[in-house]
N, C-alpha and C positions, 0 to 999 in steps of 0.2 A: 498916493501910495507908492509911487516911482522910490522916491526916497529912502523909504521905512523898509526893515527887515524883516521877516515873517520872523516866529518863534517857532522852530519844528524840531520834532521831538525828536531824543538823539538818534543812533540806528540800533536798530536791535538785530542783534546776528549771535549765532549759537557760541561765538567767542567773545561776544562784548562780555556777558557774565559771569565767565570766566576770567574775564579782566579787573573782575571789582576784586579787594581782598577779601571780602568774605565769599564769593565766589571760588575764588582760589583755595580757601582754607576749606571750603567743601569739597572741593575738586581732593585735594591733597587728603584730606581724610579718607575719603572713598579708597582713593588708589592705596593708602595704606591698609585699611579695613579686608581688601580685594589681597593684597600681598600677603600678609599677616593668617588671613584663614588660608591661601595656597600653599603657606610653608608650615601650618600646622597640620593641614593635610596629608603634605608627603612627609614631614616627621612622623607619623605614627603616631600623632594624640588625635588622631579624631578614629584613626583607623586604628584594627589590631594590632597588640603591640607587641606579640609575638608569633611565631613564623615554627613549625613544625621540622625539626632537626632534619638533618640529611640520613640520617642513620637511618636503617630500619625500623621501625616499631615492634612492640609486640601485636599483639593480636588477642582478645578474649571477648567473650559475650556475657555482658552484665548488665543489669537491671540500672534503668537511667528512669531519674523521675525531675521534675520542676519544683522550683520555690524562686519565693521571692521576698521581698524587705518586712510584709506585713505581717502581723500580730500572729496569725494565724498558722502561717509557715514558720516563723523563725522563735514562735515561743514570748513574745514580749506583750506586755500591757501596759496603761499609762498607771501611775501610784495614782492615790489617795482619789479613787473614785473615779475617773479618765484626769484628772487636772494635773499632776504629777507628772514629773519625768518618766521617762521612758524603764520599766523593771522588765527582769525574767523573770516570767510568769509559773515556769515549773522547773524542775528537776533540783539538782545540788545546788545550785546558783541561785533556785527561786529567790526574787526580792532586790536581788543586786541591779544596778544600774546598764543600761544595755545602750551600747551603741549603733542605733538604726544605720544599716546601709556597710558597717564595718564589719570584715570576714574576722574569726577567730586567728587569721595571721597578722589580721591590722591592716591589710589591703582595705579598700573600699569596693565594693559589693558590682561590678557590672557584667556587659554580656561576656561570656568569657568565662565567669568565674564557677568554677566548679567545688562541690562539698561533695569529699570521699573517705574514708575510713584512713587516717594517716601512717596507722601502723604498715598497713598492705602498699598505700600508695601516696608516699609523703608530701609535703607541699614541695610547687615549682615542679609535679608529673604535668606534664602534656598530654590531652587525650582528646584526640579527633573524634566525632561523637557524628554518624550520618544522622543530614536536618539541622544539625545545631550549629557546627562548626567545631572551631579547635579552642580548647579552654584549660587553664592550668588550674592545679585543684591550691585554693588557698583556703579551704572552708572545711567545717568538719557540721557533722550531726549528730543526735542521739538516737538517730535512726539508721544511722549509717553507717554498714557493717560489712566487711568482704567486698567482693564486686558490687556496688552498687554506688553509681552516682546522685548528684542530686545537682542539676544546672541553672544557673541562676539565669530568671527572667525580671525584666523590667517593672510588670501587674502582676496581680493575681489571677487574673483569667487566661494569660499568653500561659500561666505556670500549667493552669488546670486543663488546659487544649492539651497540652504536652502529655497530661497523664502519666500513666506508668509504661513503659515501654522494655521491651530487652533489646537490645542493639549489639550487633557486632562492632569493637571499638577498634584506633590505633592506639595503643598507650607507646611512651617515652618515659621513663624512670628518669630523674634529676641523675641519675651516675651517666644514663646512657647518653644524654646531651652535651656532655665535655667533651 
């Protein structure tokens, strides 16, 4: 046996693995994976993407309620027995085709997104709403008339906790933010 070489296995140490390339191409995914959601976070796509004017606001107390994407809040049903596309289920629109999850401005539906009477309070108003946060109205209702908002939730049970409330607000009018 003097002669003859043992066979032992290579060394394993927390940087051999990192030495294979497929080691490496994991290493480097991670850290880009790690980078990638850090810089989507401080851009503003994971967090609120608007920030509450420096101006004053006004001030008024109005009836704030909850809704959310389903049938039941937003008026929609599936066509031809549930198997069909997505229809409005009532009003001047019943039948037409309805876009789940999209506001009446075309924005897409998240926290934030507020339905108010546009005549009073047009789309791009800011209104700080205590409990809920700051949300800009891109959404309108058939129920939605004068002071009253309607705050979009994620479920239908986060909407129906919410209930109907009166809240002291801040509003920001789209003039008063330039």
């Amino acid at each position: 046996m003097s002669g003859m070489q043992r066979d032992t296995p290579p060394e394993t140490s927390p940087t051999a693995a990192t030495q294979t390339p497929r080691g490496r191409s994991v290493c480097c995914a991670l850290y880009l994976w790690v980078g990638a959601s850090l810089l989507l976070w401080t851009a503003g796509c994971v967090t609120t993407t608007f920030r509450p004017p420096s101006t004053r606001g006004r001030v008024a107390v109005m009836e704030v309620t909850g809704y959310c994407n389903c049938g039941k809040c937003c008026s929609w049903e599936y066509a031809w027995f549930g198997l069909g596309r997505p229809v409005v289920s009532s009003g001047q629109n019943k039948g037409r085709a309805k876009q789940i999850g999209r506001t009446s401005s075309g924005a897409e539906a998240r926290h934030g997104t507020l339905a108010a009477d546009t005549a009073r309070y047009p789309y791009g108003t800011l209104v700080e709403v205590p409990g809920y946060g700051l949300g800009r109205v891109e959404d309108t209702g058939s129920a939605i008339r004068g002071d009253h908002l309607d705050l979009w939730f994620d479920d239908h049970e986060k909407a129906r906790q919410w209930g109907r409330q009166r809240k002291l607000v801040k509003i920001w009018l789209p003039s008063d933010t330039r």
